[in-house]
Backbone bond lengths (Angstrom), bond angles and torsions (degrees), N, CA, C in turn:
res aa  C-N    CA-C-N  psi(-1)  N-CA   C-N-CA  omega(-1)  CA-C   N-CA-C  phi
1 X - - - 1.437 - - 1.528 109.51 -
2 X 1.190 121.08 146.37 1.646 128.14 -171.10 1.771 94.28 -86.96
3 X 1.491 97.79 143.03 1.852 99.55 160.03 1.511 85.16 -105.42
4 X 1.259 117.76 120.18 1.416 117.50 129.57 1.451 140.44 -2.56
5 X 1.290 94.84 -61.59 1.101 105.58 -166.31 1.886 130.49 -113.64
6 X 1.836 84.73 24.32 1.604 111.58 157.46 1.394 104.92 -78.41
7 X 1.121 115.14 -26.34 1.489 113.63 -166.03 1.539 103.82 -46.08
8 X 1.455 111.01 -46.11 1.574 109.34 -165.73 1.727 103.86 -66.26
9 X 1.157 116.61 -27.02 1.440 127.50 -177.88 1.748 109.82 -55.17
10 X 1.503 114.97 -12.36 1.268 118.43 -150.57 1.947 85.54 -95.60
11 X 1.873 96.79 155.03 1.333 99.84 178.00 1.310 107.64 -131.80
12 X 1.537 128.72 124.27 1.383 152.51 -159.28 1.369 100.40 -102.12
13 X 1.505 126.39 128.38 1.291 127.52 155.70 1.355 116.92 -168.71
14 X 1.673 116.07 131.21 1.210 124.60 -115.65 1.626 74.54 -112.12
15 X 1.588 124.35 143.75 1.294 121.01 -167.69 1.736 86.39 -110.91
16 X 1.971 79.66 177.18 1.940 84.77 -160.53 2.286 85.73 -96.77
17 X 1.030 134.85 41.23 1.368 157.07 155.15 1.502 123.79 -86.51
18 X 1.818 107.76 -32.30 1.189 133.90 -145.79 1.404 126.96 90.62
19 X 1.713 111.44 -58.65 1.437 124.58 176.87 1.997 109.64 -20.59
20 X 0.849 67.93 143.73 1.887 80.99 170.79 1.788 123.57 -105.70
21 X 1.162 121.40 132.46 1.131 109.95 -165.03 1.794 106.58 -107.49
22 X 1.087 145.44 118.13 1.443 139.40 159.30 1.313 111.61 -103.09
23 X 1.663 89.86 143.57 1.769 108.52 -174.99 1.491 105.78 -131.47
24 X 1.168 130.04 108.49 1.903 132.31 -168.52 1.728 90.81 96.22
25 X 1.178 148.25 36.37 1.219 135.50 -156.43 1.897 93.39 -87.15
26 X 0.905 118.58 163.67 1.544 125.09 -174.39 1.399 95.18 -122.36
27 X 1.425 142.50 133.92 1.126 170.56 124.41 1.296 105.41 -74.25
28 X 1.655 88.47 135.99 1.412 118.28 167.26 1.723 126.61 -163.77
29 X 0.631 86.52 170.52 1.929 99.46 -166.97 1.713 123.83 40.13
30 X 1.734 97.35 58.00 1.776 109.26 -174.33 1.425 106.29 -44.57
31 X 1.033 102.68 149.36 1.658 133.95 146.08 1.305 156.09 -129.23
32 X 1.445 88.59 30.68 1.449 103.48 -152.97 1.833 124.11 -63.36
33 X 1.738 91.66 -8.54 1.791 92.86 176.29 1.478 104.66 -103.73
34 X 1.425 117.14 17.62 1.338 109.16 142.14 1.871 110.89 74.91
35 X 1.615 102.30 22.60 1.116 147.70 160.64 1.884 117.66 -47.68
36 X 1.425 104.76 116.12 1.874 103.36 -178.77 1.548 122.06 -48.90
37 X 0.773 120.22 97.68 1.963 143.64 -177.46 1.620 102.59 -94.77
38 X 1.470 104.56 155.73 1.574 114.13 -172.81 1.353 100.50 -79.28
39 X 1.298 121.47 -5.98 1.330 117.25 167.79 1.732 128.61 -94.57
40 X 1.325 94.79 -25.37 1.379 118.71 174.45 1.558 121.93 -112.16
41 X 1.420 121.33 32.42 1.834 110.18 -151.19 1.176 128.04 -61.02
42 X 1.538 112.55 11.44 1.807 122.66 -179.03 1.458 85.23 -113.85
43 X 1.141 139.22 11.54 1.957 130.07 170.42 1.444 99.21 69.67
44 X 1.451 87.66 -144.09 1.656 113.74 -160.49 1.554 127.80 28.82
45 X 1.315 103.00 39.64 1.703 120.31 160.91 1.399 121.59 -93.51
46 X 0.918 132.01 102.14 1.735 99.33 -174.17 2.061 90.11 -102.80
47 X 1.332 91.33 146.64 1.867 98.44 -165.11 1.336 87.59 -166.68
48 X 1.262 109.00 138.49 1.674 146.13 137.02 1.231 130.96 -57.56
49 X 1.210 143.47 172.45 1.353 139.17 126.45 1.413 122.55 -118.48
50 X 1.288 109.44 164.01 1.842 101.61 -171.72 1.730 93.00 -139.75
51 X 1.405 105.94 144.37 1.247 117.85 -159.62 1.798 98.99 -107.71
52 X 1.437 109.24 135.03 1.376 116.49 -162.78 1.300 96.98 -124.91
53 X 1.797 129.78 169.30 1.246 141.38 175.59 1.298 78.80 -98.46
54 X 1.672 97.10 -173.56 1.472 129.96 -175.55 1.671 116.44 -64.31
55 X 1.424 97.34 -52.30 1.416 110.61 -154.17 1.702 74.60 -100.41
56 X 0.975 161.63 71.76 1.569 169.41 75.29 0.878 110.05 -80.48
57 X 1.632 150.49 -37.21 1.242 139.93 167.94 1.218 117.95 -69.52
58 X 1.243 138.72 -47.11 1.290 146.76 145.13 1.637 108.32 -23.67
59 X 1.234 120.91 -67.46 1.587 123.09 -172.88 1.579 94.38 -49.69
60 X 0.857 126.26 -57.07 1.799 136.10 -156.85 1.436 100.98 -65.75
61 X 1.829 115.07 -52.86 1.763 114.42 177.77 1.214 97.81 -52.18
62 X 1.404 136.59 -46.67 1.336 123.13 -140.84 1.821 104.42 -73.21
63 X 1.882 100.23 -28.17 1.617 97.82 -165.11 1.686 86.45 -104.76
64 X 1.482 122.31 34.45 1.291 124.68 151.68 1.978 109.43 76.09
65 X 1.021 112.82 31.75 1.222 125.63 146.42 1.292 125.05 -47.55
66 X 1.240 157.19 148.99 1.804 157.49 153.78 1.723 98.48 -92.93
67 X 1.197 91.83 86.62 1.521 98.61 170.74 2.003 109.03 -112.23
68 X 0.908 123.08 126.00 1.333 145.17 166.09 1.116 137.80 -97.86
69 X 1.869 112.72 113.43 1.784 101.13 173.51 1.013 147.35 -73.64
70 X 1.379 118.71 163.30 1.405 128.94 -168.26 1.353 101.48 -99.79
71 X 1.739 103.33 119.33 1.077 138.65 -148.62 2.222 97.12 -61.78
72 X 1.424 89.78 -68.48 1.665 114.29 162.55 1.583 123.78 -29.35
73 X 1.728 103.15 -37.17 1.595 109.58 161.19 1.103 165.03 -52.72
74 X 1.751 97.94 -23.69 1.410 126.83 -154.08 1.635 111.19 -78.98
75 X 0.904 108.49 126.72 2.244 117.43 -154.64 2.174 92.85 -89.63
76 X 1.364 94.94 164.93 1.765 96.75 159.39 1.257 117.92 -16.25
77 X 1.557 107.35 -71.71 1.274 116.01 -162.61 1.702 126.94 -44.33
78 X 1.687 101.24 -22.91 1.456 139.66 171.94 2.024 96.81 88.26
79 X 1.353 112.13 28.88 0.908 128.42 141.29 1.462 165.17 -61.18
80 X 1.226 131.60 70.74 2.038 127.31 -151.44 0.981 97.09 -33.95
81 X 1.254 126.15 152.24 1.590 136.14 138.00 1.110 112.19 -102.61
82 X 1.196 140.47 -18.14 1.245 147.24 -166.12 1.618 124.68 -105.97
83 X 1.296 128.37 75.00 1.657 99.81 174.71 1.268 152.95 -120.43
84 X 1.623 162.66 -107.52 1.005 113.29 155.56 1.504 80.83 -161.95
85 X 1.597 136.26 -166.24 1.423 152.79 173.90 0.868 109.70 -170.20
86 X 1.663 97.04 137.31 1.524 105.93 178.50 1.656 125.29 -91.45
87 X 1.689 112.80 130.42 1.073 117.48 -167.33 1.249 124.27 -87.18
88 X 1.224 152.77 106.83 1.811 145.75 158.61 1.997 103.10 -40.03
89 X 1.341 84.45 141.63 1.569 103.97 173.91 1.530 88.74 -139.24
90 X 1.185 122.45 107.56 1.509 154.61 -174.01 1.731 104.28 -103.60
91 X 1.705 119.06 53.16 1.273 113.72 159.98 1.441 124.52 -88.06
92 X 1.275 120.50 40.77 1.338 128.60 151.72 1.664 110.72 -114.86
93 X 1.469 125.78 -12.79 1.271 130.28 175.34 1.809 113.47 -42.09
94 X 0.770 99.99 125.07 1.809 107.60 154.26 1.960 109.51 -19.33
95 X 1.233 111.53 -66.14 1.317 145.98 -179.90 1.594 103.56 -81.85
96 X 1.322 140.72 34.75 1.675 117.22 -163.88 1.777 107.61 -68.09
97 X 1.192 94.77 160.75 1.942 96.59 177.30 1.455 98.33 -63.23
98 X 1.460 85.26 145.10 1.857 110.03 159.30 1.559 113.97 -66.59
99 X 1.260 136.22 81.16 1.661 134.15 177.58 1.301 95.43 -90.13
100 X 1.835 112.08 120.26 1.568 118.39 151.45 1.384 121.55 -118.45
101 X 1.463 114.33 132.88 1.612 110.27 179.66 1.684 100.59 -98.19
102 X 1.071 113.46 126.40 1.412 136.16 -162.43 1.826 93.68 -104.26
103 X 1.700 121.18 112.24 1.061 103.38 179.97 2.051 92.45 -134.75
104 X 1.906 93.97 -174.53 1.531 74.59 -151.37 1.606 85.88 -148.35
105 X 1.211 130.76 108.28 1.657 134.30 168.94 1.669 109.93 -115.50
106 X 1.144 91.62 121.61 1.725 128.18 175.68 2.107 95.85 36.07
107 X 1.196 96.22 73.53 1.268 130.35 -167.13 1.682 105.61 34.47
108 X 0.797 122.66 45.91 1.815 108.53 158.94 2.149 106.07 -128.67
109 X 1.525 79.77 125.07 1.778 102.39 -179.08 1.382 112.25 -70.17
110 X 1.372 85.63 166.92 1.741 89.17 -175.22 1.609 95.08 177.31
111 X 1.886 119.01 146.52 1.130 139.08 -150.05 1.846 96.21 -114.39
112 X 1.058 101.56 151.71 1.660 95.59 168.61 1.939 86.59 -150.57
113 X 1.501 103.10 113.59 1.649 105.51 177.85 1.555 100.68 -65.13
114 X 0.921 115.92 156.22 1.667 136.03 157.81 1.494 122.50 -101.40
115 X 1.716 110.47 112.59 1.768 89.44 -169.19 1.722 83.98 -161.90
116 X 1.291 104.76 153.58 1.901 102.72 172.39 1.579 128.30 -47.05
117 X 1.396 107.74 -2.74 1.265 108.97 157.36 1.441 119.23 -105.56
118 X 1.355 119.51 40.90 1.474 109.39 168.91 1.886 80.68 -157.75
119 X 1.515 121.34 64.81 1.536 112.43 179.98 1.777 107.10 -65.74
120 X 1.395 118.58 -21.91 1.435 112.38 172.01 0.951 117.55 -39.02
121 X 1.709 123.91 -40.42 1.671 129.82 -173.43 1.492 110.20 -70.60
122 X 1.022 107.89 -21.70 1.751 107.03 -168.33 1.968 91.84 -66.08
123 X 1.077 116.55 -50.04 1.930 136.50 174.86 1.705 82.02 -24.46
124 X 1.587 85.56 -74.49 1.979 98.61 -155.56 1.583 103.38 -48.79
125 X 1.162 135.24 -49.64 1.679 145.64 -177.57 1.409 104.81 -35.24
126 X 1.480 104.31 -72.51 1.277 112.21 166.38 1.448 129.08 -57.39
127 X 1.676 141.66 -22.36 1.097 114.82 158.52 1.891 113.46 -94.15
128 X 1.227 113.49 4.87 1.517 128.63 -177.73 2.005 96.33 -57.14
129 X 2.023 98.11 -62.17 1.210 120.24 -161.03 1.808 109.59 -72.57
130 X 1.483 106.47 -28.27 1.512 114.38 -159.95 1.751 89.01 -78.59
131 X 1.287 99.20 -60.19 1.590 98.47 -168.95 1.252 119.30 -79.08
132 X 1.651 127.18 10.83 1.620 125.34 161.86 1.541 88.72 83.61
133 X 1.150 153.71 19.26 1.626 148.33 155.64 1.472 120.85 -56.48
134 X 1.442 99.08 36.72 2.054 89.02 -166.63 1.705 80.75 -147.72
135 X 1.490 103.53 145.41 1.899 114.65 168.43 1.369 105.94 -97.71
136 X 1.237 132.50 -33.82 1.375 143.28 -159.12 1.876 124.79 -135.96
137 X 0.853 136.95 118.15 1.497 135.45 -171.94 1.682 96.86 -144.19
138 X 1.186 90.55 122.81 1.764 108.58 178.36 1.325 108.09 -125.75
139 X 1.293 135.09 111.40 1.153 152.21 -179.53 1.744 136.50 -105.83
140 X 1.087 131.28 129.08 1.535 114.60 168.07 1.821 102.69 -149.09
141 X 1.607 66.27 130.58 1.868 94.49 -174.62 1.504 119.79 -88.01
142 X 1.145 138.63 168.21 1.515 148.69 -151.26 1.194 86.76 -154.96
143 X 1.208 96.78 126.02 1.967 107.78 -177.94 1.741 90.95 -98.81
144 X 1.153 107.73 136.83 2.265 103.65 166.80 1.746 88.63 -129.14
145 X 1.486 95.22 138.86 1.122 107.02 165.34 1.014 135.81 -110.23
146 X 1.865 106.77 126.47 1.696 126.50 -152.31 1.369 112.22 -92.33
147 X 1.027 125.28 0.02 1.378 107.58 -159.00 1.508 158.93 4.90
148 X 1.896 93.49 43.75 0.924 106.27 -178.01 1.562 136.12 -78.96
149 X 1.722 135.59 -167.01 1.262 134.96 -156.88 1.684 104.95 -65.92
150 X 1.581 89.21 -37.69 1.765 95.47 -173.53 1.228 128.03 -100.02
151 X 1.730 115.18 -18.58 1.453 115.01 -152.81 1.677 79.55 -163.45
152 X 1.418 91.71 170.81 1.792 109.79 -158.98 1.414 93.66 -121.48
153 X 1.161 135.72 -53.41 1.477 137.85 169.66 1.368 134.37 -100.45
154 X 1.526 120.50 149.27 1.502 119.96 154.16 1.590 116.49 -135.40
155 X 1.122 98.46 165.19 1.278 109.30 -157.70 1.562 95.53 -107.16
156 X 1.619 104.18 148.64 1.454 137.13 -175.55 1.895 115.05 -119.56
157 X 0.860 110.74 113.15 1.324 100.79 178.06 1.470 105.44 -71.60
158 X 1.061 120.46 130.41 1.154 124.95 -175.77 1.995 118.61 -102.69
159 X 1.292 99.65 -45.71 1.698 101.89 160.51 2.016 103.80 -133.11
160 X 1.318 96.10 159.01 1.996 91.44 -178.92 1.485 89.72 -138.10
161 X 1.297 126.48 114.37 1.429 110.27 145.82 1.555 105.27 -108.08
162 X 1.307 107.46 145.16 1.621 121.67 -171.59 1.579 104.95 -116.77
163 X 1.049 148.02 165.28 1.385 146.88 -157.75 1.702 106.84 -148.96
164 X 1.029 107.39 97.39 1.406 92.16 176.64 1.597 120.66 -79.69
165 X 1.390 118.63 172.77 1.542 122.53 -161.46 1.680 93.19 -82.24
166 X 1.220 97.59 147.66 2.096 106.84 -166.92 1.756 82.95 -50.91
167 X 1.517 119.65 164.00 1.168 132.14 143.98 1.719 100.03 78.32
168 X 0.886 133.86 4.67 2.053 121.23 -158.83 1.489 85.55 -116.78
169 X 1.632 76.37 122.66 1.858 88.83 167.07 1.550 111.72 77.84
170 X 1.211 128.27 23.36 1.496 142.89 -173.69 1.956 88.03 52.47
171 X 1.153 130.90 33.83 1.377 117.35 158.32 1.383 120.73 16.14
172 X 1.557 122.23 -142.11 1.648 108.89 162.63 1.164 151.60 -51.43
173 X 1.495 112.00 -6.12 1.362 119.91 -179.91 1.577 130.48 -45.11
174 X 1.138 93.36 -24.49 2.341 102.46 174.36 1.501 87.82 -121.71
175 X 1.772 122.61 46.18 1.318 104.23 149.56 1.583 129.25 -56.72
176 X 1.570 99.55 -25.49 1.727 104.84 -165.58 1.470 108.17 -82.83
177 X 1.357 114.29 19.75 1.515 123.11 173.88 1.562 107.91 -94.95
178 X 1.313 121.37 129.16 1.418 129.36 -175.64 1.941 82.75 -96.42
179 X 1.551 109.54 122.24 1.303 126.59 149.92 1.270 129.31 -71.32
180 X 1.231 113.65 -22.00 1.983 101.68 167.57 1.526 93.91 -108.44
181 X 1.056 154.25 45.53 1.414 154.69 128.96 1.415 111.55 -81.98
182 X 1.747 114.63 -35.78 1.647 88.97 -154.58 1.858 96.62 -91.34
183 X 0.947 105.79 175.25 1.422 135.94 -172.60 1.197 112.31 -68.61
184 X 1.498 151.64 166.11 1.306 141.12 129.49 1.444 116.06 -151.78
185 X 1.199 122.48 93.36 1.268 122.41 168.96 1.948 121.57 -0.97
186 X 1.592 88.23 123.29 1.865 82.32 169.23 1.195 131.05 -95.06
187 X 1.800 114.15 5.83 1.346 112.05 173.63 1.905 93.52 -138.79
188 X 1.262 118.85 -164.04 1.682 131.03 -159.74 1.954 76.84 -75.45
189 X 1.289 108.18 177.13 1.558 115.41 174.15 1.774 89.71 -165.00
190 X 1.394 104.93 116.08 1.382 110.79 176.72 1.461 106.82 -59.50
191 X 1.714 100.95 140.84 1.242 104.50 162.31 1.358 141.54 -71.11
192 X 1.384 150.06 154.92 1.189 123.52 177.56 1.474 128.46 -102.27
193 X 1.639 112.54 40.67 1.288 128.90 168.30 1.531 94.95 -147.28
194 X 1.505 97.80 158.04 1.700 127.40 171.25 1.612 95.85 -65.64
């Protein structure tokens, strides 16, 4: 579940590349299996969103970003405070983002890369992000410029590390397991008990 109101917790800083860097960044509404969305209804997008304050959404419209409010935000004034943009995750790119899920058993860390050879993880991203299972998300985005009807840019995640909550999901505990070593059958393999 999203807090709202991490959003303000989040830290923006605009690199001399362009790229944008977030640190506490709030994610919300994954897509990472690239699944039919009202924005996408034939699929095969896989996209994020990243949740912005006021005076960051504003900075971003002004240099022509498509940033959109959050519906849930809107103050007295009948004003958002809250808004968000939608991100491309470009793992078919030449260049695809660096995604690491950072997990953590009875304090010892451990990395699990994210890449088209492990599409199971894209599953985990999405219930990591939907159900609020992460302390930390550090992000940096790649602005490409669209020149489209409404907005001048979109954003690319360019690296994701995500943090999962200490202990969830036995976290690091089978860190000492090499994942492209082990094996896995390509069809059913009977068991050898009833």
């Amino acid at each position: 579940m999203v807090n709202y109101d991490d959003i303000y917790e989040s830290t923006f800083q605009k690199m001399k590349n362009g790229s944008i860097s977030v640190s506490n960044a709030v994610l919300m509404w994954p897509n990472f299996k690239g699944a039919p969305t009202q924005n996408h209804p034939k699929g095969g997008y896989c996209t994020v969103n990243i949740g912005l304050t006021k005076p960051i959404a504003e900075a971003l419209m002004a240099e022509g970003w498509n940033i959109k409010p959050i519906k849930n935000s809107v103050g007295d004034d009948g004003i958002a405070q809250l808004y968000s943009t939608e991100l491309k995750v470009n793992m078919d790119s030449e260049w695809p983002p660096k995604i690491y899920i950072i997990t953590e058993w009875n304090g010892e860390k451990s990395s699990i890369k994210v890449s088209n050879s492990t599409p199971m993880l894209f599953n985990e991203l999405d219930e990591i992000i939907k159900n609020g299972q992460y302390s930390d998300v550090d992000i940096q985005i790649h602005p490409y410029r669209y020149d489209g009807q409404n907005y001048i840019y979109k954003g690319y995640v360019n690296e994701l590390y995500i943090t999962k909550l200490p202990n969830s999901s036995f976290g690091g505990k089978y860190a000492w397991i090499d994942i492209a070593e082990t094996e896995s059958p390509q069809e059913d393999v009977p068991l050898p008990f009833n």
